[in-house]
C-alpha positions as CSV (number, residue, x, y, z in Angstrom):
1,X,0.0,0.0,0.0
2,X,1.6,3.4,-1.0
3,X,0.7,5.9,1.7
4,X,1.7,10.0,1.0
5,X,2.4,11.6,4.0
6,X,3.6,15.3,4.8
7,X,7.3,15.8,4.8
8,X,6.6,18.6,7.9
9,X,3.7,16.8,9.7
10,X,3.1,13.9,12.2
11,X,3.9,10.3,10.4
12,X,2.3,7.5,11.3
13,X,4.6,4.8,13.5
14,X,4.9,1.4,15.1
15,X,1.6,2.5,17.3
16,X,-0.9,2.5,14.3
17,X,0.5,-0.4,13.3
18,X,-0.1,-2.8,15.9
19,X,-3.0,-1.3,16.8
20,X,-4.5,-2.4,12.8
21,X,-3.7,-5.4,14.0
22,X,-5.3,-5.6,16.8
23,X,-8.3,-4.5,15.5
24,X,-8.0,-6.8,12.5
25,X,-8.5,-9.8,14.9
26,X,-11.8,-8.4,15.5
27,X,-14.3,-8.9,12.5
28,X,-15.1,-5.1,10.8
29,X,-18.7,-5.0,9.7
30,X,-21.1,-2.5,8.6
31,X,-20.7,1.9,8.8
32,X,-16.9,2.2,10.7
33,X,-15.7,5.4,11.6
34,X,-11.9,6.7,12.1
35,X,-11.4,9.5,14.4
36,X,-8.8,11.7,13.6
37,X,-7.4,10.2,10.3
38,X,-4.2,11.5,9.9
39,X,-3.2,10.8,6.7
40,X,-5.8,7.8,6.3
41,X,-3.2,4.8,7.0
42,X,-5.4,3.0,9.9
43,X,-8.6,3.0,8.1
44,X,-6.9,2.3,4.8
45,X,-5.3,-1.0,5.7
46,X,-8.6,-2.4,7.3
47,X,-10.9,-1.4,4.0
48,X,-8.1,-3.0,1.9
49,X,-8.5,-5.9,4.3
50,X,-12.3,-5.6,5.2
51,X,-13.6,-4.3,1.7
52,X,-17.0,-4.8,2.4
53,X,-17.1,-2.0,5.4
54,X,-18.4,1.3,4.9
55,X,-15.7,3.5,5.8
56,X,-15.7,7.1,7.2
57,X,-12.9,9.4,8.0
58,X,-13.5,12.5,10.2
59,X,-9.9,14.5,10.5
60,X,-9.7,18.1,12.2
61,X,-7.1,19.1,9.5
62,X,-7.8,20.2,6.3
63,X,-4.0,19.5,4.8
64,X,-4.5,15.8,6.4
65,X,-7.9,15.5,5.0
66,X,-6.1,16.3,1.4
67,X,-3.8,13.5,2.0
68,X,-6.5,11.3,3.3
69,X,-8.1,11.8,-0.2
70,X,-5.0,11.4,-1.9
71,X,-4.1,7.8,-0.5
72,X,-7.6,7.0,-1.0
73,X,-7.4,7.4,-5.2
74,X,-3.7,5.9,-5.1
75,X,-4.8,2.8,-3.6
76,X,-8.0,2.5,-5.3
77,X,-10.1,2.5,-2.3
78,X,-13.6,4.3,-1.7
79,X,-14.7,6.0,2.0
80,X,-16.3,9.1,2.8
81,X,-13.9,11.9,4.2
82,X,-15.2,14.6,6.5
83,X,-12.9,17.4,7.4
84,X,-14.2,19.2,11.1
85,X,-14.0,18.5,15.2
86,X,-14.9,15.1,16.4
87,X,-16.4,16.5,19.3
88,X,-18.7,19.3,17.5
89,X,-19.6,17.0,14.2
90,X,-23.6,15.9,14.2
91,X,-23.5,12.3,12.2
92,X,-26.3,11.6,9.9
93,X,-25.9,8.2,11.2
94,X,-24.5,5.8,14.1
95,X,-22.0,3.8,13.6
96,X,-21.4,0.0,14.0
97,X,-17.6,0.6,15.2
98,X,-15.7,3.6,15.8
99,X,-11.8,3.2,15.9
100,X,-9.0,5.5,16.9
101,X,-5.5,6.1,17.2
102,X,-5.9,9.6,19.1
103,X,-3.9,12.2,20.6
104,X,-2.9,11.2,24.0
105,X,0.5,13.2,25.0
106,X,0.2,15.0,28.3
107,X,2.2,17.9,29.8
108,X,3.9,21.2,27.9
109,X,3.5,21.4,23.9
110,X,7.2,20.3,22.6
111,X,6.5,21.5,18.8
112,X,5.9,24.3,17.4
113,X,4.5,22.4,14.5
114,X,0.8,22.8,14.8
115,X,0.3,19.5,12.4
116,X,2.0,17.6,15.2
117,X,0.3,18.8,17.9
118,X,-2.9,18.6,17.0
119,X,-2.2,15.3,16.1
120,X,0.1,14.0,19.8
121,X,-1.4,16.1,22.5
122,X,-4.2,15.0,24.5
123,X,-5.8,19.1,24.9
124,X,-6.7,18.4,21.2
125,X,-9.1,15.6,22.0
126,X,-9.8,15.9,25.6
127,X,-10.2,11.6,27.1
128,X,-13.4,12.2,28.9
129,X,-15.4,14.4,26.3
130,X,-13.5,11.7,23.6
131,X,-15.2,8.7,25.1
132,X,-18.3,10.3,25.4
133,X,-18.8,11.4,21.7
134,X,-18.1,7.9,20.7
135,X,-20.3,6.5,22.9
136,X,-23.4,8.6,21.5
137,X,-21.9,7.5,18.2
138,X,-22.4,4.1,18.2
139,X,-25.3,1.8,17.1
140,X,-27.1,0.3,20.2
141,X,-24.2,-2.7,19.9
142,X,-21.4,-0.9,18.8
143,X,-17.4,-1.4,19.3
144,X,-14.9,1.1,20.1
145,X,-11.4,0.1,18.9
146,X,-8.5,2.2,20.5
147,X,-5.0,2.5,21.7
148,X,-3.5,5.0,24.6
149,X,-0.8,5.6,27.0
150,X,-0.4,2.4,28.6
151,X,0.1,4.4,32.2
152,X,-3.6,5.6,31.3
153,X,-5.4,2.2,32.2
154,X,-7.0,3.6,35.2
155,X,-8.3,7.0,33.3
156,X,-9.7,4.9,30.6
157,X,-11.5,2.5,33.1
158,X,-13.1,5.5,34.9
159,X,-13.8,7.7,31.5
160,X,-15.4,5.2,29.4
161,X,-18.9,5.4,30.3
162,X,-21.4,3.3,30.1
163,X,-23.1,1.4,28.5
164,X,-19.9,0.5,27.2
165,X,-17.5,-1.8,28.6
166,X,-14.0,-3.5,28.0
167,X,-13.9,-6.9,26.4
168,X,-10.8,-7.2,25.1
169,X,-7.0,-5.6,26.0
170,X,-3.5,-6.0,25.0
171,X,-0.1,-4.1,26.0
172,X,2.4,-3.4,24.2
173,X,6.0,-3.8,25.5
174,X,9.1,-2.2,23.6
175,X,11.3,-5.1,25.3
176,X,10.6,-8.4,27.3
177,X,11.7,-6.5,30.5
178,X,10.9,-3.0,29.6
179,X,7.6,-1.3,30.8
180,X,4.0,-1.6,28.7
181,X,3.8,2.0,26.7
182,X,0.5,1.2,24.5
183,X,-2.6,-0.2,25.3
184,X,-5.5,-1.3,22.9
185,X,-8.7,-1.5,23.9
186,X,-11.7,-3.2,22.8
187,X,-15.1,-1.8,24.1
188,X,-18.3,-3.1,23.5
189,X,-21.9,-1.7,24.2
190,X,-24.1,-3.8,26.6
191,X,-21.2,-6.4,26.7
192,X,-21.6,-9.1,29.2
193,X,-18.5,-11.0,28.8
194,X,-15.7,-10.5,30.9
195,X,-12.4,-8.7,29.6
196,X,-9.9,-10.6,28.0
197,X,-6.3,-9.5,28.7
198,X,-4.3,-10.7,25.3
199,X,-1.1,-11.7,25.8
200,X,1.4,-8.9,25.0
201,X,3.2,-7.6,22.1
202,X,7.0,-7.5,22.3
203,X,8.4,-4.7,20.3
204,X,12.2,-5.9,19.7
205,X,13.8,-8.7,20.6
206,X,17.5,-7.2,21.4
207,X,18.4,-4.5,18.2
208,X,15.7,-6.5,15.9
209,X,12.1,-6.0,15.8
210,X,10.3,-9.1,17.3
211,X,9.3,-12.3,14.9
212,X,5.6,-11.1,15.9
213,X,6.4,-7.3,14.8
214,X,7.9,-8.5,11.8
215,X,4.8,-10.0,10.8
216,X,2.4,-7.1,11.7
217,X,4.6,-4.9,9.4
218,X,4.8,-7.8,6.4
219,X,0.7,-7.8,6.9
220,X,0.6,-4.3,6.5
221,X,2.7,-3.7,3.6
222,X,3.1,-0.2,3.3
223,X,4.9,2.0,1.3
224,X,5.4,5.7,2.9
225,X,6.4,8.7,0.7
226,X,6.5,12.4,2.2
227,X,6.3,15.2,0.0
């Protein structure tokens, strides 16, 4: 898949890609939403995967939106691309899964590149408010398929409101001893199964990427060019 991205702006990495995987386990059916785009590469590999879905991109950024667009026509795939706020956007429907990579940086703003922070930093999509949108998003049995700071587990338990409610989790780890620094979350509407803690993802194994990492990325098959 040849993805365009900016040669200024925020690039998609390692997160969005093992977070398309995650999701990918999951089966992608019916209207699908991606919150804050980027340049498309999330919701591009799971309609080139899922073809039948009916795909929708809502992206803040109007230069993002272009290159949404853009990726759409090189790859030869259709989905509907709306450029405004998340959080202030009135749907002319629901949706029967909403997924997201979002911004979810805390602290001081490190860049002065505006593409980036809009696109890192968590002041841009505010957790609570996030959750909540989605939530009035979703069909009566909708999903919600996301990633987040790992350290975050405890926010997203106590922000995700009801009736939605974890089902399935998985962390990533950059190293076998180091720390979990992603989460990905599956939430469910009215789910009555308990949650399901996947085992986790091991980034690198020493200097090389793991055998499971190398897999995600063959799976994916993309091809980035900035201009």
């Amino acid at each position: 898949m040849i993805l365009y991205q900016p040669k200024n702006g925020y690039c998609y990495n390692s997160d969005t890609m093992f977070l398309y995987d995650f999701i990918s386990k999951f089966k992608l059916k019916g209207k699908v939403l991606e919150v804050g785009g980027g340049c498309g590469v999330l919701g591009l590999l799971l309609k080139r995967d899922f073809p039948e879905i009916n795909l929708t991109f809502i992206e803040k950024q109007k230069i993002m939106t272009e290159f949404i667009k853009k990726n759409l026509q090189e790859n030869k795939l259709e989905a509907e691309v709306i450029e405004g706020d998340f959080l202030k956007t009135e749907f002319k429907k629901e949706f029967d899964f909403i997924i997201s990579n979002p911004p979810f940086y805390q602290g001081t703003l490190k860049s002065d590149n505006e593409i980036k922070k809009i696109a890192r930093y968590e002041e841009y999509l505010p957790m609570k408010d996030f959750f909540e949108k989605v939530n009035e998003s979703l069909k009566e049995r909708g999903e919600f398929l996301f990633c987040y700071d790992a350290k975050r587990v405890d926010d997203i338990v106590k922000n995700l409101p009801k009736p939605l409610k974890i089902t399935d989790m998985r962390f990533l780890h950059p190293k076998i001893n180091k720390k979990a620094t992603l989460i990905m979350v599956r939430a469910k509407r009215h789910a009555k199964s308990m949650t399901t803690v996947h085992p986790p993802i091991i980034g690198f194994e020493g200097e090389e990427y793991s055998d499971e990492a190398k897999n995600i990325y063959k799976k994916a098959d993309t091809n980035s060019i900035k201009i």
